[in-house]
C-alpha positions in Angstrom: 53.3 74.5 108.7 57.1 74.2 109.9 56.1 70.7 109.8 55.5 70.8 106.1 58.0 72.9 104.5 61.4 70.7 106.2 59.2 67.6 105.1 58.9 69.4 101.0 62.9 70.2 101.4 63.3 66.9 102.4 61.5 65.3 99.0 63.1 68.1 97.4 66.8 66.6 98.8 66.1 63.2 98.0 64.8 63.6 94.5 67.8 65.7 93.4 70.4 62.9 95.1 68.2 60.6 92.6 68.7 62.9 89.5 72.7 62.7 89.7 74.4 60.4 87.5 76.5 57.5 89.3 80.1 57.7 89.8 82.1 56.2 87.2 85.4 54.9 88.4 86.8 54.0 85.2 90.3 52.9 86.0 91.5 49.8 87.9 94.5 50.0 89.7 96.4 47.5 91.2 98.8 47.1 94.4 100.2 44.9 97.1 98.9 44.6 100.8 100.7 44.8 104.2 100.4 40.7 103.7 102.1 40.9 99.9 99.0 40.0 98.2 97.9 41.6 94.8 95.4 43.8 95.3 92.7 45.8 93.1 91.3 49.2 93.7 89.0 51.0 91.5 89.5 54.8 90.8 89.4 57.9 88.9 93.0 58.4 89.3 96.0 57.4 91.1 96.0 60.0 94.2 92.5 58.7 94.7 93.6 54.8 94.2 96.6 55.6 96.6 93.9 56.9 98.9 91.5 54.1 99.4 93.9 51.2 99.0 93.6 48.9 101.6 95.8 47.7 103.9 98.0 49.6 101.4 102.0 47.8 101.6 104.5 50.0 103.1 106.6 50.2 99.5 104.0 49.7 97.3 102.4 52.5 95.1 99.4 51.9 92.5 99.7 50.6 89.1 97.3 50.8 86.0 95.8 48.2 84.8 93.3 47.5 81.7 94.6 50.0 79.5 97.1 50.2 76.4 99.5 52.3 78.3 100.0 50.0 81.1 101.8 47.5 78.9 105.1 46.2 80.9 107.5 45.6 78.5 111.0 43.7 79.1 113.9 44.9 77.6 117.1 42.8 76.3 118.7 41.8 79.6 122.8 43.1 79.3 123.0 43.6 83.4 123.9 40.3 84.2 120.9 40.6 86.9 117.7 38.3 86.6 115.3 40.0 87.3 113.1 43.1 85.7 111.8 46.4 87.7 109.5 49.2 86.9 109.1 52.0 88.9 107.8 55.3 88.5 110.1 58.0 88.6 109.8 62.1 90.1 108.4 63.4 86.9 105.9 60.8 86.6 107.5 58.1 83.7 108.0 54.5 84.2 111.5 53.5 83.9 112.9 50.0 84.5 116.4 48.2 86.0 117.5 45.1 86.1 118.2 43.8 90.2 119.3 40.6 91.7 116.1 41.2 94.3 113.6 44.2 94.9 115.7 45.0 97.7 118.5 46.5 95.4 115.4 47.2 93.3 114.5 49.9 95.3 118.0 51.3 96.5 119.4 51.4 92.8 115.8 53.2 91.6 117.0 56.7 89.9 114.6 59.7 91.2 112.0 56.8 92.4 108.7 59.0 93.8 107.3 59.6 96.9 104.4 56.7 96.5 106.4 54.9 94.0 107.3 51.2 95.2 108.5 48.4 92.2 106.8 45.6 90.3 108.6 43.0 89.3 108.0 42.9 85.6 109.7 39.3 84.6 
């Protein structure tokens, strides 16, 4: 009898596992490895993205990609510097600077967050 009823709890289990819908992960997210390669993740959102990254790069964070708000734009260039550099900041905005490399990228970004790296944009 004891038998029966864990074998019924069982079925029971494995038909409700059945009956849930499948994860959508509807964003993709991109970053750069320990090896500097591009790299795609997909996620709900970022935290989660940040979370299974691979081999994730020591100053890389996660960008989204696929969607109208992930457009990198390039401003009119009046630095004198050749290159183009979004990061995003403490309250969560992209902002961009113009750097000789991504060196000074990083040590002139403004508020840069915690997981925030930056992508060279041009």
């Amino acid at each position: 009898m004891k038998t029966k009823n864990i074998f019924i709890g069982f079925m029971a289990m494995a038909m409700a596992l059945l009956a849930l819908p499948a994860v959508s992960l509807a964003n993709t997210y991109q970053f750069v490895d320990t090896s500097g390669n591009l790299q795609s993740v997909e996620a709900n959102i970022p935290a989660t993205a940040l979370a299974t990254a691979y081999q994730l790069g020591i100053h890389s964070g996660v960008i989204l990609v696929g969607n109208e708000d992930s457009n990198l734009s390039v401003p009119t260039n009046i630095s004198g510097y050749d290159n183009y550099y979004q990061f995003i900041d403490t309250s969560g905005i992209r902002q961009g600077l113009w750097a000789i490399n991504s060196s000074m990228a990083l040590d002139t970004s403004y508020q840069l967050a915690m997981h925030s790296g930056v992508i060279l944009v041009n």
